[in-house]
C-alpha positions as CSV (number, residue, x, y, z in Angstrom):
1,X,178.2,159.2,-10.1
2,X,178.2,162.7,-11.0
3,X,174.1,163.6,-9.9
4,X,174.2,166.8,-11.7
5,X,175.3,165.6,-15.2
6,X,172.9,162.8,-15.1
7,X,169.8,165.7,-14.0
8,X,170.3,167.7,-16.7
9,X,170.2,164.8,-19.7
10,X,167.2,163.7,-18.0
11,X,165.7,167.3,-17.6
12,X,166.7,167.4,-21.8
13,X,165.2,164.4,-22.6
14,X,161.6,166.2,-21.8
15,X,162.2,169.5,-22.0
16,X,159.3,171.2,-23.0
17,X,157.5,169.3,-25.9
18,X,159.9,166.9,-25.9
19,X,159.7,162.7,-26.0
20,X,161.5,160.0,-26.8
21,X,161.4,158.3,-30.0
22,X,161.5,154.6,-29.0
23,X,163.7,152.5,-31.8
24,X,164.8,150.0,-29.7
25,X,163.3,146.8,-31.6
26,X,165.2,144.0,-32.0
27,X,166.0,142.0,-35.3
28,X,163.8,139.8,-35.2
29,X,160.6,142.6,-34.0
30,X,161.4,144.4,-36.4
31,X,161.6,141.9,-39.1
32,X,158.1,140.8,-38.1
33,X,157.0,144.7,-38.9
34,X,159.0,144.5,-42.0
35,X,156.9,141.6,-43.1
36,X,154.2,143.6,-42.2
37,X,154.6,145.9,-45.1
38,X,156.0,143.3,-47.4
39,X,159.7,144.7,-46.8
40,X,162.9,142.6,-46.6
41,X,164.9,142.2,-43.3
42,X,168.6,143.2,-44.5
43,X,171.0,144.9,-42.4
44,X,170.8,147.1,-45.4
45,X,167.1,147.6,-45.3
46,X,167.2,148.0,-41.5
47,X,169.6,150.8,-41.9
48,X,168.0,152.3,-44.7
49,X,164.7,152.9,-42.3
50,X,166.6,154.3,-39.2
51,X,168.8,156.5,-41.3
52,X,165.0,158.3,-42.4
53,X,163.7,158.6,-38.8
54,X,167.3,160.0,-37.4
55,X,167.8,162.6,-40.4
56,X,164.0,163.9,-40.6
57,X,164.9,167.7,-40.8
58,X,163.3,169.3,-37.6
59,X,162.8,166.4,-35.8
60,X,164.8,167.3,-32.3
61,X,162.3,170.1,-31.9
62,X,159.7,167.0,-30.4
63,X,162.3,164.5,-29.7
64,X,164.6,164.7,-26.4
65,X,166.1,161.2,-27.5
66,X,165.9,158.2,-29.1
67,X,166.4,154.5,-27.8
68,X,168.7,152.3,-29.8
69,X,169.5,148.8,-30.5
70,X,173.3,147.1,-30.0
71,X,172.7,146.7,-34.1
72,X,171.7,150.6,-34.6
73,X,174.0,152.2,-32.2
74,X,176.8,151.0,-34.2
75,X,175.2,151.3,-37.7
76,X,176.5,154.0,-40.3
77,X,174.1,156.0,-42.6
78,X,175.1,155.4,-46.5
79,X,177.2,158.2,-46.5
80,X,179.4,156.6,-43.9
81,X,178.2,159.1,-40.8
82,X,177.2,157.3,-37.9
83,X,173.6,156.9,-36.9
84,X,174.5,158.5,-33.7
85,X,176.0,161.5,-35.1
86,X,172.8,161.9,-37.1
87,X,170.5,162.4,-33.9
88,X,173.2,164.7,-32.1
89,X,173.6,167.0,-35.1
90,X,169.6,167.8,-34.2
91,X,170.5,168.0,-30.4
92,X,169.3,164.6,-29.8
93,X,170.6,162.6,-27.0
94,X,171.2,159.0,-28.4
95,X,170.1,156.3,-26.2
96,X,170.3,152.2,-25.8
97,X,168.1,149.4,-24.9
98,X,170.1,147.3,-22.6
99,X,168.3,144.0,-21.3
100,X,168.6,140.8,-22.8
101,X,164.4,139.8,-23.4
102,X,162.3,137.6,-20.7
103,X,163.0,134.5,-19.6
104,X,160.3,132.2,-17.0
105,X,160.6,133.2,-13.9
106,X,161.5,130.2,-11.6
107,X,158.6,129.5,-9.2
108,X,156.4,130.7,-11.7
109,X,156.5,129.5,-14.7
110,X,153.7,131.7,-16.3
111,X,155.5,134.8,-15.5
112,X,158.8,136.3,-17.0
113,X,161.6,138.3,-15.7
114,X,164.6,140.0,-17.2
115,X,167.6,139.2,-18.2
116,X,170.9,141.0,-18.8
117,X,172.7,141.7,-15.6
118,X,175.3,139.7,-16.0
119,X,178.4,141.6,-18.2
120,X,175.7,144.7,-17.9
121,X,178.8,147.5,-16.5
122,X,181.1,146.3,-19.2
123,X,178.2,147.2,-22.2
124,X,177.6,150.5,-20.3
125,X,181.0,151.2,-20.5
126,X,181.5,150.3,-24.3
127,X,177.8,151.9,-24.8
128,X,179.1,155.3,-23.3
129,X,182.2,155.3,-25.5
130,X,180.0,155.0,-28.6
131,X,178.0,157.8,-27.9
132,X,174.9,156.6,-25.9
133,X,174.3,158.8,-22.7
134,X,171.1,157.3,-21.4
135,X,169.6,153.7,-21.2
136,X,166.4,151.4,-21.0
137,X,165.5,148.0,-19.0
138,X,162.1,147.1,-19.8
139,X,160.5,144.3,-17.2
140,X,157.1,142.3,-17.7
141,X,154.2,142.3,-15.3
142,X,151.0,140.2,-16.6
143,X,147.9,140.6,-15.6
144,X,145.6,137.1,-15.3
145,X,143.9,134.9,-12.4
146,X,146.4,134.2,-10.3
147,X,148.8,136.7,-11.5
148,X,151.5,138.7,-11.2
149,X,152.5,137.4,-8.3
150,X,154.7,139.0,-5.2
151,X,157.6,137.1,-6.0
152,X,157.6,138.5,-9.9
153,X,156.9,142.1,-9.3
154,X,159.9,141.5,-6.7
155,X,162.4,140.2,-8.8
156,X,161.7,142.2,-11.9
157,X,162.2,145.5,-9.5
158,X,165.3,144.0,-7.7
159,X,166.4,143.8,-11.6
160,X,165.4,147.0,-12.5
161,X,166.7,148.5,-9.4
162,X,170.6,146.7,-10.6
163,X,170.2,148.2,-13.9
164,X,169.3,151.4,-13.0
165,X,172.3,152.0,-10.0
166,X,174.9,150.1,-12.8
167,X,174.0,152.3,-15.5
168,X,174.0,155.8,-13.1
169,X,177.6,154.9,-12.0
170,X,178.4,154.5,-16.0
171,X,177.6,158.0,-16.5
172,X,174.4,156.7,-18.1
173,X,170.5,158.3,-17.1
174,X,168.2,154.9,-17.1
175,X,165.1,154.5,-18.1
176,X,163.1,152.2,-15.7
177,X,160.4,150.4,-16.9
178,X,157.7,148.2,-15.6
179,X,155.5,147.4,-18.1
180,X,151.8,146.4,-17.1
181,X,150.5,144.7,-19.9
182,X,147.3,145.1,-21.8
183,X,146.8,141.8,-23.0
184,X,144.0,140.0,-20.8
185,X,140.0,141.0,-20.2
186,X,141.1,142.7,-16.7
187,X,139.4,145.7,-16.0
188,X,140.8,149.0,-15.4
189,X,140.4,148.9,-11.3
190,X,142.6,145.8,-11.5
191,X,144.9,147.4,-14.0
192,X,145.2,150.2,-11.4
193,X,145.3,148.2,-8.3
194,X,148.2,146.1,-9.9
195,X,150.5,149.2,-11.4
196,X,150.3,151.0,-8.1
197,X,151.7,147.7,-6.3
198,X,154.1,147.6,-9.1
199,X,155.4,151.2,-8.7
200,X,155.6,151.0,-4.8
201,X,157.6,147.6,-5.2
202,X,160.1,149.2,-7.9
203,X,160.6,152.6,-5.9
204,X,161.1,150.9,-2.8
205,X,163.8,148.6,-4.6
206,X,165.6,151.6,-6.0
207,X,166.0,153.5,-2.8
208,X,167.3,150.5,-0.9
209,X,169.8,150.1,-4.2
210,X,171.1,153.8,-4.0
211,X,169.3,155.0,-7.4
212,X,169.6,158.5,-7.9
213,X,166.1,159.3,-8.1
214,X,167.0,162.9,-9.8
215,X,169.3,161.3,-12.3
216,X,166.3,158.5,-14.3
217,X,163.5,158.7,-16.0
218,X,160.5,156.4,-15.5
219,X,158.8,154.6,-18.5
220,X,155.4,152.9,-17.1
221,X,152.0,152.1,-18.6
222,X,149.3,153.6,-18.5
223,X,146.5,152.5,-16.2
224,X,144.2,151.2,-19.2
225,X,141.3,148.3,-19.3
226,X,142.8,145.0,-20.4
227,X,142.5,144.7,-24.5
228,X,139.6,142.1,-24.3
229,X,137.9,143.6,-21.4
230,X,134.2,143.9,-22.2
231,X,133.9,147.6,-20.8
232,X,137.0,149.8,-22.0
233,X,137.7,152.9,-19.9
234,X,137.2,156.4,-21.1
235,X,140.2,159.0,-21.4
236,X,138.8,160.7,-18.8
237,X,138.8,157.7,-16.8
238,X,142.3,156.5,-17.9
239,X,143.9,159.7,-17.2
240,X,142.5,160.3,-13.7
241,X,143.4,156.5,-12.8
242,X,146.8,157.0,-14.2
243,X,147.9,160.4,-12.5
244,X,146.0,159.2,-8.9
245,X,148.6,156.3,-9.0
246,X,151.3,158.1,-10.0
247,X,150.8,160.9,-7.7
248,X,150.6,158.0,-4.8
249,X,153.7,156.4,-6.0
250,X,156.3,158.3,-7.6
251,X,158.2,160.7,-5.3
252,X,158.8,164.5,-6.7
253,X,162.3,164.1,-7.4
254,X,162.2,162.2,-10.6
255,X,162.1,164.7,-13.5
256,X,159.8,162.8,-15.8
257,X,157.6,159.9,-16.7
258,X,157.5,159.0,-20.5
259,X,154.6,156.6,-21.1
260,X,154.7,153.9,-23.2
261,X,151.9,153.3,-25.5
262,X,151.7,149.9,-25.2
263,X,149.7,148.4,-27.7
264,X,147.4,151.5,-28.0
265,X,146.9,153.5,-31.6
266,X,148.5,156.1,-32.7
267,X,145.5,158.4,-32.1
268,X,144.7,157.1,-28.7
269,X,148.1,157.2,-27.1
270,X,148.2,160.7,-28.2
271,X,144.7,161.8,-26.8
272,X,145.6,160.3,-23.4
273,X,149.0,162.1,-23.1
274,X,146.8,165.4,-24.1
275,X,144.4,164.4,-21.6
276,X,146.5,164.2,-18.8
277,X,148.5,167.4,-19.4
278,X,145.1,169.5,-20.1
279,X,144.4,168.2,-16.5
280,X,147.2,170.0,-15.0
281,X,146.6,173.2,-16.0
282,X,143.6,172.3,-13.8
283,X,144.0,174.4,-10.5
284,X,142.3,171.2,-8.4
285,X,144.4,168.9,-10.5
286,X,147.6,170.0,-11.3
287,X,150.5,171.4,-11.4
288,X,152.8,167.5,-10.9
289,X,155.7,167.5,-9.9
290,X,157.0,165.7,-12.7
291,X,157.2,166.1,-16.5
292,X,154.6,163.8,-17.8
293,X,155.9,163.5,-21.6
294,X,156.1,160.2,-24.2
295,X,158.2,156.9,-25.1
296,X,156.5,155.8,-28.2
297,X,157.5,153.4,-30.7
298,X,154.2,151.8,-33.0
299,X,153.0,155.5,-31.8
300,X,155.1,157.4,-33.6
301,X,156.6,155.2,-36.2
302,X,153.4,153.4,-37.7
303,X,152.6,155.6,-40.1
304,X,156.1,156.5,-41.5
305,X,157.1,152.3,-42.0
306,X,153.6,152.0,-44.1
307,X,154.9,154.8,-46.3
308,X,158.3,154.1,-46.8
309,X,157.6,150.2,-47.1
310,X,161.1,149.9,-48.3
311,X,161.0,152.3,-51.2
312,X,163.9,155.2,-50.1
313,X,162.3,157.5,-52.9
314,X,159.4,157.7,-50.6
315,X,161.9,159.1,-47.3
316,X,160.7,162.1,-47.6
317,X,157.0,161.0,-47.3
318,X,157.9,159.0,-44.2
319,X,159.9,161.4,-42.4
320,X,156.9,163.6,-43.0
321,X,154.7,161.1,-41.6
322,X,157.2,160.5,-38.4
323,X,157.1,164.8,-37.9
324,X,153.4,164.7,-37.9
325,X,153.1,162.1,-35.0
326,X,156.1,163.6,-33.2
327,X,154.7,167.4,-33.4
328,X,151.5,165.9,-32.3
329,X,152.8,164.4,-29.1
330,X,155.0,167.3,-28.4
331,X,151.8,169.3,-28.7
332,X,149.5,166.2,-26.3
333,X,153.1,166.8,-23.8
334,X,152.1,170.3,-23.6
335,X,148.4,170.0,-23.2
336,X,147.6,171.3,-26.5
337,X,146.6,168.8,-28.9
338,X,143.5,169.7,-30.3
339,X,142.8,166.3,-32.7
340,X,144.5,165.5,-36.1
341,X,143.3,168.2,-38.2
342,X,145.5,170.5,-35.8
């Protein structure tokens, strides 16, 4: 693997006031948001959508990159240029979700772990050739009575640790993500106690698989209360959890962590990112080690499906919706966001 190529598309990715724009859903997710604003499902209408995120005028000033689907990598804009060569054109680098979904984990049947391993370095390979120059495995970790358990948190890391050393060798940065989910009335000192096990468990598994460390990008939750939890966290809370654990778990040589939102609003994924960033300019805080930036995809894409809702004379109105959110969280990766009237 060449380390010093696979550094500097990672160190790009998050350059200063830069995220990624997370576009990864698959058919039938996105479908389900189609429905959402009484729009169609068409490969057509599909392409219609992505074609107005990718060409937004301006948009690779707060976007590093943007993670695909297998449909959308190979999908051509209306004027016949690929979708691909719409986010390089703004010095994007064009990325690609790689798993295959959940499937129950055997031994334990209320938890899931990923698929996709199996044919994984021959879609790098074809991935590569299209255009894609970093990818993303996204595992499960629930959060209940009993659960997760060691032998899920295991096996979704050994996964994620495969991925991650297949894709480097590919020529491919990965994105590693262990997702902690919201969903549950957990509160946030379980939420924190079970991402740092998490992290340990997936770091661990990557050194003993020979992951370049300075060549990925990590993609984890943030340590939040559980959805239904009677007594939600504050940001200051949330963002001194989340950096403690990270600072305990993630060594210095990765270049950045780009949060998902995971479930959170637009506005509140954006104030905890700002939160966390204001921190380290901090003296007793901060500096990290790491870039601490974004990997949103209902954050940053909300407001710009709700205004195109299928209707391409409104583009422009979405793509100005998408620019808002994005130089928003290019300002909350810098520590400046200062609300939405900024």
């Amino acid at each position: 693997m060449n380390v010093d190529k696979l550094n500097a598309i990672a160190r790009t990715i998050v350059a200063d006031g830069r995220g990624i724009l997370a576009a990864d859903e698959s058919t039938s997710t996105i479908t389900k948001r189609f429905k959402s604003v009484n729009v169609e499902s068409t490969e057509t209408s599909r392409r219609d959508y992505r074609e107005a995120l990718f060409s937004a005028k301006g948009l690779g000033k707060y976007i590093g990159g943007v993670i695909m689907y297998d449909e959308t990598i190979r999908q051509k804009a209306a004027n016949g240029t690929s979708l691909v060569k719409l986010q390089v054109a703004q010095k994007i680098i064009p990325g690609i979700k790689v798993d295959k979904g959940t499937k129950p984990l055997a031994g334990s049947p209320d938890e899931v772990v990923t698929d996709g391993l199996d044919g994984l370095t021959d879609r790098v390979a074809e991935y590569y050739q299209i255009g894609a120059r970093f990818a993303k495995w996204r595992a499960v970790i629930r959060i209940g009575d009993h659960i997760p358990t060691p032998l899920c948190i295991a096996a979704n890391a050994h996964a994620l640790a495969r991925y991650a050393r297949i894709c480097q060798e590919g020529g491919l940065v990965p994105i590693v993500e262990p997702e902690v989910l919201m969903d549950g009335d957990h509160d946030i000192e379980r939420s924190d106690a079970v991402t740092t096990e998490t992290l340990h468990v997936v770091f661990d598994a990557l050194y003993e698989h020979g992951v370049c460390l300075e060549g990925m990008l990590l993609k984890p939750s943030m340590v939040i209360s559980g959805k239904d939890c009677k007594v939600q966290a504050g940001v200051q809370e949330v963002v001194e959890r989340t950096v403690r654990c990270l600072r305990r778990t993630v060594p210095a040589a990765v270049p950045g962590i780009v949060f998902l939102s995971g479930g959170q609003s637009e506005k509140v994924a954006t104030a905890h990112l700002n939160a966390m960033n204001a921190k380290a300019l901090v003296a007793k805080f901060g500096p990290y080690p790491w870039k601490l930036s974004y990997s949103y995809g209902r954050a940053l894409q909300d407001s710009a499906l709700k205004t195109w809702a299928g209707d391409n004379k409104k583009r422009p109105a979405a793509q100005a919706a998408l620019l808002k959110r994005a130089q928003f969280n290019s300002a909350a990766a810098l520590g400046r966001y200062r609300g939405e009237r900024a």
